[in-house]
N, C-alpha and C positions, 0 to 999 in steps of 0.2 A: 504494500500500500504506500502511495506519495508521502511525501511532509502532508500535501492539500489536497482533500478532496476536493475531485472534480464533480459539480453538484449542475443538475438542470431543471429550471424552472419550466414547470406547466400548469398552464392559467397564472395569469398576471392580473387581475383582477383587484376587487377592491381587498380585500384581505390577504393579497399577497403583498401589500405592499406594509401591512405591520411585518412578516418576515422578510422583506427589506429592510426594514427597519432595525430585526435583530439581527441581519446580518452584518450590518454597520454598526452596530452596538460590539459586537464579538471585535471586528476587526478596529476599532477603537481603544479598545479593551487589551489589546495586542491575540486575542485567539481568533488568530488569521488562519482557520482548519479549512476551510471549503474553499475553493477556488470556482465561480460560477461561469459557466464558460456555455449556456446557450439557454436560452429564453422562449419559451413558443405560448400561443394562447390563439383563439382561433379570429381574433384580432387584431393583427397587427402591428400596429398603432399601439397600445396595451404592451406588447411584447417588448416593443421600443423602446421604451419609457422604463421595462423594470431592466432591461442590458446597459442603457447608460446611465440610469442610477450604480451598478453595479461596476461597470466601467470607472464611476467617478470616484468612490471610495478602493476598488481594488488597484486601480491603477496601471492597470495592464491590458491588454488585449481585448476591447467589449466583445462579451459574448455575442453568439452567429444569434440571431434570429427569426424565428420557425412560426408556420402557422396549421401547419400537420407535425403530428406526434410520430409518427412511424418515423416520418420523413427525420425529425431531431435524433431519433432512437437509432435509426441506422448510420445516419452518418458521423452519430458522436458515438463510436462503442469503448473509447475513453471513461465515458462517463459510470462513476462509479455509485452515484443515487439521482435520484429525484426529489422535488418537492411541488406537490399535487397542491395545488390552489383552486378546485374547480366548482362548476355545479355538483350536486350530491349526485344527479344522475348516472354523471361522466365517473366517478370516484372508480368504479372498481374495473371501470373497461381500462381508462388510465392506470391502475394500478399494476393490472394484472398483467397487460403489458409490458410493464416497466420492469416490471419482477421476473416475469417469461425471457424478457432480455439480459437478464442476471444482477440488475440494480437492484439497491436499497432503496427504501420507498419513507418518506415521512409525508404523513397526509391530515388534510384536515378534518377536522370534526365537519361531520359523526363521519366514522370510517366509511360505511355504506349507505344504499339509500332503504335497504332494505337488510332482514337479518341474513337472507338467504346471499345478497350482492356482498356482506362481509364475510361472508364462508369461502366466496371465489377467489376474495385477497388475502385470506388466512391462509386457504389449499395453495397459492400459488407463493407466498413467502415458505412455508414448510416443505414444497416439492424443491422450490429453488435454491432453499437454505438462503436466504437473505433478513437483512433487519427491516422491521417493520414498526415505525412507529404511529403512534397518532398523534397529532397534535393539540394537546387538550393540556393549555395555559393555566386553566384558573387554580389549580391545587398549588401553585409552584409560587405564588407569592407569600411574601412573608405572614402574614395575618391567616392567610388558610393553614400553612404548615405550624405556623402556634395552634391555631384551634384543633388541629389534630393533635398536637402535643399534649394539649391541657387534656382533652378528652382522655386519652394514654393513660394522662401520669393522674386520673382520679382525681381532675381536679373539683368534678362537680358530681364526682361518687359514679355510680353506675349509670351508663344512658341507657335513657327510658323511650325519649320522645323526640323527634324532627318535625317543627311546623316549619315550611318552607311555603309560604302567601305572600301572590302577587296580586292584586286585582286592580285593575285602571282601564281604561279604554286608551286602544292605539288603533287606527283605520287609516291610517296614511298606507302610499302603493310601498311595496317594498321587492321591485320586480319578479326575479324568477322566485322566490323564497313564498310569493304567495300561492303558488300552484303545485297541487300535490305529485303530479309525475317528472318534476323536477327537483324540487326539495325535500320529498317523502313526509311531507309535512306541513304543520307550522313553525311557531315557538316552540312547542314542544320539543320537536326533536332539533331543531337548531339552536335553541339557546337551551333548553331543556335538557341535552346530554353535559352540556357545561355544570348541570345543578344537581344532575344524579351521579356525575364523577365526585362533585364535593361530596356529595350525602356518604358515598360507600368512600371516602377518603376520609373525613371527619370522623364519622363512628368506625372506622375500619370495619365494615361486617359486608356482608353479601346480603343482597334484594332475596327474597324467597319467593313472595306471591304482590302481584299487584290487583287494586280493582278502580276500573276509574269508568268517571262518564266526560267523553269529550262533547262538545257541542259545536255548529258553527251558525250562532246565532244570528249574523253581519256577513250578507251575500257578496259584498264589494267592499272595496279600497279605496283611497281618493285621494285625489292633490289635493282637494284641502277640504281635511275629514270633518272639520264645523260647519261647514256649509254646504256639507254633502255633494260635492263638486268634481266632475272630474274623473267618474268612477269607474274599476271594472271590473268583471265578474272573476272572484274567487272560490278556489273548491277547498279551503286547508282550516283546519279549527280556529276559533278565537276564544274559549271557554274550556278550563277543565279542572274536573276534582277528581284527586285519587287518595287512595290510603295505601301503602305499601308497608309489606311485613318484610322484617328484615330478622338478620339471625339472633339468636338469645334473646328472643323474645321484643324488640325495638321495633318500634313503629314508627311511620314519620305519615303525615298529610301534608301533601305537594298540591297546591292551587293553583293557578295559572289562569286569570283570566284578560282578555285583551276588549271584549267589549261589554266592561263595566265603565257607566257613568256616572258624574257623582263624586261621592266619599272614596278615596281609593287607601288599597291597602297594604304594607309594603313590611312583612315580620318574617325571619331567618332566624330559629330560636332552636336550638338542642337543650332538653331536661333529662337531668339526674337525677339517682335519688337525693344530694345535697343540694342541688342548686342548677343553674341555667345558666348558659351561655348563648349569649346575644350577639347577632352580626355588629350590631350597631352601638351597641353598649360596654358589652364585654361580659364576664363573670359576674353575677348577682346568687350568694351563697344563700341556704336557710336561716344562717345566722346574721343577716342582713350587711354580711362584707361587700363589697363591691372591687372588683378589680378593670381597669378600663384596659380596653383595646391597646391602648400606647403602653402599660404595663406591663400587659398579659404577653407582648409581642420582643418589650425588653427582656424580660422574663427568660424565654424562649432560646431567644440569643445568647443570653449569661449560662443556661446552662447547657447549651450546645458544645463539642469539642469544635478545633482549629479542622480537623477532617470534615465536620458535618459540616459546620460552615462555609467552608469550600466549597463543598458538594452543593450545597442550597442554593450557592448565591458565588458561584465560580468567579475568579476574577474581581470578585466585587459588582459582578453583573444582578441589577435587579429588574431587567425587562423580562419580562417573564416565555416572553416568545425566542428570544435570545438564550435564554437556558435552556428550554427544550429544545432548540437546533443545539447546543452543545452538548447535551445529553444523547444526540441521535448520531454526533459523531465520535464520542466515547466509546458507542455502541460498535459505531462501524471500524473502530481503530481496534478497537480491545477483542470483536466478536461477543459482545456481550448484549444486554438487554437494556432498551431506554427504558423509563420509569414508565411511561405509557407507552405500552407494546399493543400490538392488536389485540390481544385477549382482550385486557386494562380496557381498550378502547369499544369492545364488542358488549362487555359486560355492563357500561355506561348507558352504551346505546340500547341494550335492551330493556331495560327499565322502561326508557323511552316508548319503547316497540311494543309493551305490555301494556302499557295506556290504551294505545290504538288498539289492540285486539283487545283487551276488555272491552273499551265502547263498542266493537265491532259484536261481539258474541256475548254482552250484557249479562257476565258472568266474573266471577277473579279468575286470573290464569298465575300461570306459575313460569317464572323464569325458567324454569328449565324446557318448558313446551317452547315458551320463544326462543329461547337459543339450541333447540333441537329443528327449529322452523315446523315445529308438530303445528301450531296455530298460522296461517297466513291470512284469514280471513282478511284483514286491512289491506294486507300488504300485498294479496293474492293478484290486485290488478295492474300495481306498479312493477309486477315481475312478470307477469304474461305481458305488457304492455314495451317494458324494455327486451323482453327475451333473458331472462333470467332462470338458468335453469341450475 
C-alpha cells in the first residue's frame, strides 16, 4: 500500500462537499493519507467543483473528471477506494461495483435503500474481502461519546428508558429525498438512521422488536410551505410513532413528526434507575444533583487515557466527518475494521426499516425478520421496482 491512498469521489453533490470539507480538515491537520485523484457524478459541472477544490488544498495534479462510473473504474485501476456520495437508490449499484472492482468502499448513510440492497454491498465487501465502511458522523462527537461514557460508567444507575421526540411541521421541497423510490423514505430513514445509531450507541444494547405507525398526512411540499405555494406531489411519511424494545429489558419511544403545527416539541432524554440524562441539559440525578453538558463532556476527557484521546479526536481533529475518513483509512492501512463497518451501518438502518414494515403489516416485527428480509412488505416495491434481487 502507498504513503497515500488513492481515493475517488462518486457523486459530488451537496453532502459530498462536508467530506471535502474533512478532507481538508485531515490534510491541515498534517494526515495527508488519501491522495484524490478522480471525481465523477453524473453532473459534470458538480464533479468540477469537488477536483479543484481538491486540487487547491492537495496541490498536485487535479483529479481526471468522470460522469460515468464504469468509465472512472476502469480507467483508474490505481484506485485503491471510493467514497459514495449518492442518491440512496444508486448506493448499492455504486457500491457493488466498486467492491467487484477490488476497492474499499466508504458510503453514506443509510448504507442501502433497502434491507435487501444492503445485503448486495455486504455479499460483495465479504466475497471481495474489502473494507466497508458507512458513514454515520453523529456518534463520533465529543458530547455523544461522553453520553455513552456516563451511561457505561453508571452514571444514572441502570437504563430504563429513551424518549427521542420530534414534533414541528417542515413542508418545504427537499428534492429527490421527498420521493420514496429514490430515498427509501422520508426523515425516517435519512435523518432517522443518524438517531437509531445514537440510541444503540448510547445504551450500547441491540433493537429486538419494533412497533410503529407511520402516516403521510401532507400530500405535497412547497416553496413556500405558509402559503401553500408552489407545490408537488409526494409519496414519503411526515408522521410517526414507535416504541422499540431493546435488550435487558430498555425501551425507548422515537416520535418523528414533520407535519405538526403549533406547539412543537423537541426532548432526547435516556432514564435510569438514579437519574436522566438530557440532550440538552445534561445529568439531573434522584438526589437533585445536576451535572451540565460542559461538565459531563470535561469529565469525559479527564478520564480518558492519551491513546483514547487520540483515537477520539486524532490529531486534534474535531470534525466529525474528518475522523471517520481517518478511521476508514486506518482500516485500509492496518486491514482492520472502521468503527462503523457495514454491519454497524445495517443494524442502524434497520431499526429504520422496522418502522416501515410495522406500519406496513400493522403489527410489531422483530429485527431479526428485517435483517433476515423475512418482512418486505414496505420495501417489496422499491426492490421489484429497482431490480433488486
Amino acid at each position: 500500500m502507498p504513503d497515500r491512498i488513492k481515493m475517488g469521489l462518486i457523486g459530488c453533490g451537496g453532502m459530498s462537499g462536508a467530506h471535502m470539507r474533512g478532507y481538508q480538515e485531515l490534510w491541515s491537520k498534517g494526515v495527508k493519507t488519501f491522495d484524490i485523484v478522480a471525481a465523477c457524478d453524473i453532473d459534470a459541472n458538480r464533479a468540477e467543483e469537488r477536483a479543484n477544490q481538491a486540487h487547491e488544498f492537495q496541490g498536485r495534479r487535479k483529479p481526471a473528471v468522470y460522469t460515468d462510473v464504469e468509465e472512472m473504474l476502469s480507467t483508474h485501476s490505481e484506485l485503491d477506494c471510493v467514497d459514495i456520495c449518492a442518491l440512496h437508490s444508486a448506493h448499492h449499484t455504486l457500491a457493488v461495483a466498486a467492491l467487484e472492482a477490488g476497492m474499499h468502499v466508504i458510503i453514506e448513510k443509510p448504507l442501502g435503500i433497502t434491507m435487501r440492497a444492503c445485503k448486495l454491498i455486504l455479499d460483495a465487501a465479504e466475497k471481495n474481502q474489502r473494507i466497508l465502511s458507512v458513514a454515520e458522523n453523529y456518534r463520533l462527537a465529543r458530547d455523544q461519546r461522553a453520553r455513552r461514557w456516563a451511561v457505561r460508567q453508571g452514571r444514572i444507575g441502570e437504563p430504563r428508558m429513551f424518549f427521542w421526540v420530534e414534533v414541528g411541521e417542515g413542508l418545504g421541497k427537499w428534492s429527490w429525498r421527498n420521493f420514496k423510490m429514490e430515498a427509501g423514505g422520508g426523515w425516517v430513514l435519512d435523518g432517522g438512521v443518524h438517531f437509531t445509531d445514537l440510541m444503540r450507541f448510547i445504551l450500547d444494547k441491540e433493537a429486538i422488536e419494533v412497533y410503529a405507525i407511520s402516516k403521510a398526512y401532507e400530500p405535497y411540499r412547497y416553496d413556500d410551505p405558509a402559503a401553500r405555494q408552489g407545490g408537488y406531489d409526494v409519496d414519503v411519511e411526515d408522521a410517526m410513532i414507535s416504541a422499540i424494545k431493546f435488550e435487558d429489558g430498555v425501551t425507548a419511544q422515537w416520535t418523528w413528526v414533520g407535519s405538526g403545527p403549533g406547539d412543537g416539541i423537541s426532548r432526547r432524554t435516556v432514564y435510569g434507575s438514579e437519574g436522566s440524562l438530557d440532550f440538552a441539559t445534561g445529568i439531573t440525578l434522584r438526589n437533585g444533583e445536576n451535572i451540565s453538558n460542559e461538565v459531563l463532556v470535561n469529565e469525559f476527557l479527564a478520564h480518558i487515557s492519551d491513546e483514547e484521546h487520540e483515537y477520539y479526536f486524532p490529531s486534534g481533529i474535531e470534525d466529525t466527518v474528518a475522523i471517520e475518513l481517518k478511521y476508514f483509512a486506518d482500516a485500509i492501512l492496518t486491514r482492520g475494521k472502521p468503527e462503523v463497518d457495514g454491519v454497524e451501518g445495517l443494524k442502524s438502518q434497520a431499526i429504520c426499516m422496522a418502522v416501515y414494515e410495522s406500519g406496513w403489516y400493522g403489527r410489531p416485527v422483530t429485527l431479526a425478520e428485517i435483517e433476515s428480509c423475512e418482512l418486505e412488505g414496505y420495501q417489496g416495491e422499491i426492490n421489484e421496482k429497482l431490480g433488486i434481487a
